[in-house]
C-alpha positions in Angstrom: 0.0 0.0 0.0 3.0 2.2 0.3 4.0 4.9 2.9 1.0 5.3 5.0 2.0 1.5 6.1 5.6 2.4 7.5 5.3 4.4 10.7 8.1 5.4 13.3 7.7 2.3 15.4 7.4 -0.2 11.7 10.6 -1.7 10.8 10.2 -1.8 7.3 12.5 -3.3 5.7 15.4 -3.0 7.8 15.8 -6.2 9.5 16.8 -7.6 6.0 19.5 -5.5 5.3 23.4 -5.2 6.8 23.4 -3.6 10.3 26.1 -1.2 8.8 23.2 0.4 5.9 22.4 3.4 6.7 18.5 4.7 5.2 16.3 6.9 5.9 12.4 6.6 4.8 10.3 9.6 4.1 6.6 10.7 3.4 5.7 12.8 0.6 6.8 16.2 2.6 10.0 14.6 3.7 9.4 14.1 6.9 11.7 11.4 8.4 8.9 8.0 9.2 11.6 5.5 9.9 15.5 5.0 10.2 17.8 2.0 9.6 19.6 1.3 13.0 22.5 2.5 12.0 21.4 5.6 10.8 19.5 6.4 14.4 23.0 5.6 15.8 25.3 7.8 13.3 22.7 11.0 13.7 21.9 9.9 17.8 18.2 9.9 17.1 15.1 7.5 18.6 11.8 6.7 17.4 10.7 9.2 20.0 12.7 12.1 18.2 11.0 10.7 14.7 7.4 10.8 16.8 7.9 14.3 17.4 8.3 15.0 13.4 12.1 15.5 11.9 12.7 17.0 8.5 15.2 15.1 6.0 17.2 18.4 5.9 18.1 17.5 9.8 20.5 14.7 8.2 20.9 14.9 4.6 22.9 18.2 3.3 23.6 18.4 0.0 20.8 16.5 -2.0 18.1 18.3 -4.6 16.0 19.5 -2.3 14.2 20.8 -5.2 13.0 18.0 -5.9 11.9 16.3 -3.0 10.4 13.7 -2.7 12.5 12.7 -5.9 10.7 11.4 -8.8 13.0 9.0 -10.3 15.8 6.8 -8.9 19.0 8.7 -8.6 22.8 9.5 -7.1 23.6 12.5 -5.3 27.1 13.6 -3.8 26.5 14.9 -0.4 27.2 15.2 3.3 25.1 12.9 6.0 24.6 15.2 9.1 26.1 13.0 11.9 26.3 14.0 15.8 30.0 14.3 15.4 29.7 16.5 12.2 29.2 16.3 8.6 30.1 12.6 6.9 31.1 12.8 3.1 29.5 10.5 0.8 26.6 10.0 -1.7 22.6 9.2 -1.4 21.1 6.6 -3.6 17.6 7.6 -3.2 14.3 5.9 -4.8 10.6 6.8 -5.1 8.0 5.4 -3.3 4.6 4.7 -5.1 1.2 3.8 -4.1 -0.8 1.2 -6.5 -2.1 4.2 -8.8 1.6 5.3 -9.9 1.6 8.6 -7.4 4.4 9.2 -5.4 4.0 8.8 -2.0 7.6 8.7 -0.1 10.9 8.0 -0.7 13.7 6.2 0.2 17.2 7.5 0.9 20.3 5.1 1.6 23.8 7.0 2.4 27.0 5.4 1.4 30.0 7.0 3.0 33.0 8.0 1.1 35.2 5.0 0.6 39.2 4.6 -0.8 37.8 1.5 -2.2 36.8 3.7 -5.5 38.5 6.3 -6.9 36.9 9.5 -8.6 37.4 8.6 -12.1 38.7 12.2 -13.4 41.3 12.9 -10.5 43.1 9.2 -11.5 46.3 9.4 -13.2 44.6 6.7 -15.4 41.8 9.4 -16.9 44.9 9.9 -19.2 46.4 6.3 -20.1 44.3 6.8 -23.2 44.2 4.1 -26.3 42.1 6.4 -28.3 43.7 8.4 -30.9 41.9 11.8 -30.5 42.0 11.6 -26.4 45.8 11.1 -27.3 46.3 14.2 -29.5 44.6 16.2 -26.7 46.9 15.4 -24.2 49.8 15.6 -26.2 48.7 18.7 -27.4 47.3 20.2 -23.7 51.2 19.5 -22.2 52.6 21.4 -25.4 50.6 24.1 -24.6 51.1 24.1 -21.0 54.6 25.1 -21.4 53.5 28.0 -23.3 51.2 31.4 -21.8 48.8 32.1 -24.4 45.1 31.3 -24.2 43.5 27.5 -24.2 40.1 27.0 -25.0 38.7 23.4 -24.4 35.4 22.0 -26.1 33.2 19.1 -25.3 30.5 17.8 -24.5 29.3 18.4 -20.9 30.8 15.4 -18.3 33.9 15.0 -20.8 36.4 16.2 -18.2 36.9 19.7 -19.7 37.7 21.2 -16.2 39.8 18.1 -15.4 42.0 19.1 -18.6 42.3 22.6 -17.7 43.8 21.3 -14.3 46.1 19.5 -15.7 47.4 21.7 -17.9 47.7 24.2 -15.0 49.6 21.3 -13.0 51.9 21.4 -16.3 52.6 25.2 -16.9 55.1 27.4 -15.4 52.7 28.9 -13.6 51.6 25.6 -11.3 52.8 27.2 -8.1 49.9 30.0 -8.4 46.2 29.4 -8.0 43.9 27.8 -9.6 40.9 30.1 -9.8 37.4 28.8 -11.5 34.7 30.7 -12.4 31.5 29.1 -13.9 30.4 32.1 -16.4 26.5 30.2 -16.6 26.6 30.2 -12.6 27.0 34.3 -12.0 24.0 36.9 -12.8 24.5 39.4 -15.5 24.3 42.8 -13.1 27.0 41.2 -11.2 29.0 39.4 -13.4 31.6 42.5 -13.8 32.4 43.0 -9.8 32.7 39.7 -9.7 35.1 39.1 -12.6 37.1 42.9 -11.6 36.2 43.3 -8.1 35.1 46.6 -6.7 36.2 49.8 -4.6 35.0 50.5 -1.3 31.8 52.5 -1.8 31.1 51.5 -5.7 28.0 50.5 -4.9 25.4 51.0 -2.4 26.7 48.1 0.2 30.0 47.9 -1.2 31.6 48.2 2.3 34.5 46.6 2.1 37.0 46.4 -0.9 36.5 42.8 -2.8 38.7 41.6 -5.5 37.5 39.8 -8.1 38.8 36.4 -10.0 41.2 38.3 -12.1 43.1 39.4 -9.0 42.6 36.3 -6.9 44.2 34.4 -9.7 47.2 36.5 -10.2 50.4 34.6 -11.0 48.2 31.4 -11.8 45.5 30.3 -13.9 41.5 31.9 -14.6 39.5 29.0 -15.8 36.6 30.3 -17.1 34.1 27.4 -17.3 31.1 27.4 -20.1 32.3 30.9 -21.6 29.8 30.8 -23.9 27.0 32.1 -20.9 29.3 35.3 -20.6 27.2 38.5 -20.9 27.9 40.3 -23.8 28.2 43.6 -22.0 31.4 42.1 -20.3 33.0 40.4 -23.4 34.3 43.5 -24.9 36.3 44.0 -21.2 37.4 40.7 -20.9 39.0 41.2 -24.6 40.5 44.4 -23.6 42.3 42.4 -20.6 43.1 40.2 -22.9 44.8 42.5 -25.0 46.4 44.6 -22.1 46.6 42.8 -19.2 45.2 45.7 -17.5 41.8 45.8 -15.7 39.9 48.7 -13.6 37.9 47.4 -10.2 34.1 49.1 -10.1 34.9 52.3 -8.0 38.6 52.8 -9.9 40.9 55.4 -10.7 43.9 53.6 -11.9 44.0 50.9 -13.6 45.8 47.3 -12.5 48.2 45.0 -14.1 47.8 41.4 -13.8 49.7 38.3 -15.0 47.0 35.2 -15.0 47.0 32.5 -17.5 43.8 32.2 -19.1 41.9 29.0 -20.0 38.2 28.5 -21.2 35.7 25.8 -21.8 32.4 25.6 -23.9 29.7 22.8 -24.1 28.2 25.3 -27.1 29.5 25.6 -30.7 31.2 29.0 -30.0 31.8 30.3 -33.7 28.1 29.5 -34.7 27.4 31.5 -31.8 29.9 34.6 -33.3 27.9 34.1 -36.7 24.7 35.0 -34.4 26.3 37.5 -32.8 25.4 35.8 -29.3 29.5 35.8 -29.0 31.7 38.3 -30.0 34.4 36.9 -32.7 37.0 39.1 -31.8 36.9 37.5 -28.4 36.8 34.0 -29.5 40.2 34.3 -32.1 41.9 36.0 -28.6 40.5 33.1 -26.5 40.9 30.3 -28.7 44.7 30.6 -30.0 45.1 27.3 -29.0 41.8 25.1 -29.4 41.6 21.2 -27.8 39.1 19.4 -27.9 38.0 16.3 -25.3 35.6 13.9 -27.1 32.5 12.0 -25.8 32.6 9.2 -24.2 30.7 7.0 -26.6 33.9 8.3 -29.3 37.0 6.3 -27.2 35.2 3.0 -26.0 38.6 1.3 -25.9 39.5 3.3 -23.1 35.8 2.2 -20.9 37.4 -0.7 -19.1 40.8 0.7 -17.8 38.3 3.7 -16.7 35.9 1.1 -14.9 38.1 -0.9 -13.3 40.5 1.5 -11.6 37.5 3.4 -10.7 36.5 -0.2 -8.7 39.8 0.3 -7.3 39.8 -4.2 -7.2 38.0 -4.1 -4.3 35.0 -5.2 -6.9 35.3 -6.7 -10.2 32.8 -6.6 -13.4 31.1 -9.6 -15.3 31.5 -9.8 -18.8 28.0 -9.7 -19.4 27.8 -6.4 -17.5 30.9 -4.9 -19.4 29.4 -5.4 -22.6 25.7 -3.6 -21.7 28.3 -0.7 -20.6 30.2 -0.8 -23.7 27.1 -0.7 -25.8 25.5 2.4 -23.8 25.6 5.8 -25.3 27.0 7.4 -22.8 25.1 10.7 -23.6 26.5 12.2 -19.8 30.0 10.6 -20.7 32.3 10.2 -17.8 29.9 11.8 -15.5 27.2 9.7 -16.0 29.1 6.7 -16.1 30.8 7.4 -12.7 27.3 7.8 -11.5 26.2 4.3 -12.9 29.2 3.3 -11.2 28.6 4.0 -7.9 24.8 2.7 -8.0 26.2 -0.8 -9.1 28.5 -0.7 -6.1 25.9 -0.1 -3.9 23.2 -2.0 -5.3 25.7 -5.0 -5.4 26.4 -4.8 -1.4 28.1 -7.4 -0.4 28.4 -9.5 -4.0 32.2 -8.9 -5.1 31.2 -9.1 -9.0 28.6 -6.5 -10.4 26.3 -8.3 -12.9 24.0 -6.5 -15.2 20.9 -6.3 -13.4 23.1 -3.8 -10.9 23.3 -1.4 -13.4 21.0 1.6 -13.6 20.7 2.3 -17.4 17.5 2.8 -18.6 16.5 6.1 -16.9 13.0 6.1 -18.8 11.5 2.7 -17.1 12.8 3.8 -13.7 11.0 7.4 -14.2 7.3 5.9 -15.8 7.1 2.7 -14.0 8.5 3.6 -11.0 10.9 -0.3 -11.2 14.9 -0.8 -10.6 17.1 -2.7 -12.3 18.5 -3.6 -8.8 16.1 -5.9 -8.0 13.5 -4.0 -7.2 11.3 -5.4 -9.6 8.3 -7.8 -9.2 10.1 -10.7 -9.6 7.8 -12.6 -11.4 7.2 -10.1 -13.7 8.7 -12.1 -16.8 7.7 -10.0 -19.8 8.9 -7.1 -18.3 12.4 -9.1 -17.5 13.0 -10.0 -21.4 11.8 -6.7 -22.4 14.7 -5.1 -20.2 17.0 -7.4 -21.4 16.3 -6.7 -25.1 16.9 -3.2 -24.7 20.1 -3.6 -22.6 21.7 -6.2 -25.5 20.3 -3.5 -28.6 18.1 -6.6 -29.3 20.7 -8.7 -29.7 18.7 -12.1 -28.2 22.0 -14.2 -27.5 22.9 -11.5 -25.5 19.4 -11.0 -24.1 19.3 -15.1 -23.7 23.0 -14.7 -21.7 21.6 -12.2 -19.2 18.8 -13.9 -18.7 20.6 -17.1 -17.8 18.4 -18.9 -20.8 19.2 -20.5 -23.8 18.7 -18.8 -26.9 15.8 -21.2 -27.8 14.5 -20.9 -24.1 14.2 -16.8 -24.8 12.0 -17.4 -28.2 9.8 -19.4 -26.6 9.0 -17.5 -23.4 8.9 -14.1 -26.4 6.2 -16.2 -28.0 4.4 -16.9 -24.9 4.2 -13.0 -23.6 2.6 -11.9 -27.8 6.7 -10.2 -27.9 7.6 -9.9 -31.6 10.2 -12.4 -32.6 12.1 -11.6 -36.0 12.9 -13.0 -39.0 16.1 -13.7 -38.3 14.9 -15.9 -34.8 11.8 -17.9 -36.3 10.6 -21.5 -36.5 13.3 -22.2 -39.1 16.8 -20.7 -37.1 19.2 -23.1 -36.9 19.3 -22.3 -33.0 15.6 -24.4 -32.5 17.1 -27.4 -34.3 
């Protein structure tokens, strides 16, 4: 029946799962209606304290509160509020839905931060690359490191532009300065300019103290200036001046300042379509972009997925074959991102299994959003159409595969197809050589 059956003194689930799990189990305001026993013990709470009504924001810091209760399965970084202080980590978190499809709770399970995986972009592996273009970046990037003019990086979002524009930093004669990063889509218009130049004392009405901006905080270093494309035009045309100068004026100047800073920028966006509708100035994007690299999409360097995957295990777990290939085939439209997302959901849907097998990976987003089920067993188990269907679309149709992650035969699969009215094809009838 849902939530309304789990109350403060029910113990849901929990009983099944390892002492060490720590979840939390929400209504549809996300108000806290029951706690794993660990989690009670990490954030010193009772069932008296969860009587009395305590708000998920009590424990959880650093989840989309906007969207609460969440609609879909997902993974969220984030901090678990403990009683000694804030726990790093990352929430798992799943929908809870009454027999009519509406959401009615949630369910939140915190993992804590663990050296038993590694964050895929920060590994010296990211860059042991068998793919041809990834290798002419990098070769390229430390070329370019050595010198001081201007980087721009393009890619697809969750590529690992930032992560480039760090290491060329780390590379450059300048790796003793800071690092400053300033996501241009992040900042307002009306205050991208103090924020970029900084400001006087008295600029502005409540401009009480002096503040400088990036440029100044990143002086003898690097600026990165993430997704440039989102820069207001009206502070393009000063940017390009700095460019050309090296000299800036704070809001509330008189004189103007030099600075030294190395500057690098990124863009999801095609900037010189963007010139041609004058959404980005071209001068500006010929002084940005004298040296252009580009990081391709996951789905482009393949050959480099299983070095990624398994030193982002770290061999404390390994992958089955079968599982490997359904992430080779994905399209990886969040690249790196997304796979280290998918990642850590297999880990922890996996538990205690030391091999992650295919049903522990969380890859078809649409079923988990319209029919509210999980690939981590979360499924009606004896929902058998719904099984093969999952398993076609995880094996692009290809029924060996399906058959293989199934645990059937090939011959097995078309006959359970036939039974559930499921299209077979030509090339799987009566007359396959696989029936005979």
């Amino acid at each position: 029946m849902g939530i309304p059956a789990i109350s403060p003194n029910s113990p849901f689930a929990f009983e099944s799962i390892s002492q060490s799990a720590i979840f939390f189990v929400m209504d549809e305001k996300c108000n806290i209606l029951s706690m794993s026993g660990a989690a009670k013990e990490k954030c010193r709470l009772n069932d008296n304290d969860i009587a009395r009504g305590v708000w998920c924001d009590a424990v959880l810091d650093g989840f989309p509160l906007y969207d609460c209760p969440p609609k879909s399965f997902g993974v969220s970084s984030g901090n678990l509020k403990t009683a000694n202080g804030k726990m790093a980590g990352t929430f798992i978190y799943y929908p809870i839905k009454d027999e009519k499809g509406r959401i009615v709770g949630s369910i939140w399970n915190f993992i804590r931060q663990s050296s038993s995986c590694c964050n895929i972009m920060e590994d010296e592996s990211f860059w042991a690359t068998k793919n041809k273009t990834m290798g002419i970046t990098i070769q390229r990037a430390i070329i370019a490191a050595k010198k001081d003019s201007p980087i721009s990086i393009f890619g697809e979002t969750g590529t690992g532009k930032t992560v480039l524009a760090k290491f060329i930093h780390q590379q450059s004669q300048v790796r003793e300065g800071p690092f400053i990063h300033i996501n241009c889509s992040t900042i307002p218009e009306t205050l991208f300019e103090s924020e970029l130049f900084g400001y006087e004392k008295g600029a502005f009405t409540g401009a009480n103290t002096e503040e400088k901006g990036y440029i100044a905080a990143a002086d003898g270093g690097t600026l990165f200036l993430d997704e440039v494309a989102d820069m207001p035009l009206t502070c393009q045309s000063k940017l390009l001046t700095f460019l050309d100068t090296k000299r800036y004026q704070p809001l509330g100047a008189t004189k103007e300042r030099i600075n030294r800073v190395r500057i690098i920028s990124s863009s999801n966006k095609p900037l010189w379509e963007m010139t041609k509708n004058r959404e980005f100035r071209q001068d500006l994007f010929f002084r940005l972009s004298v040296i252009r690299l580009f990081m391709p999409p996951l789905r482009e360097r393949k050959e480099d997925i299983p070095t990624l995957v398994n030193n982002f295990l770290g061999g404390k777990k390994r992958i089955s074959s079968q599982a490997m290939r359904l992430i080779l085939s994905h399209p990886w439209h969040g690249n790196i991102r997304e796979l280290t997302s998918v990642l850590e959901s297999a880990c922890v849907c996996s538990a205690d299994e030391e091999i992650i097998q295919p049903d522990h990976l969380c890859l078809n987003y649409e079923e988990n959003e319209t029919n509210g089920r999980l690939k981590n067993g979360m499924t009606n188990p004896d929902d058998e159409k719904y099984k093969i269907l999952l398993a076609l679309k995880n094996s692009s149709n290809n029924k060996t595969m399906a058959a293989q992650l199934l645990g059937l035969s090939r011959i097995t699969l078309w006959r359970k197809m036939k039974k559930h009215g499921l299209e077979v094809s030509k090339d799987c009838g009566a007359d396959c050589s696989c029936h005979k």
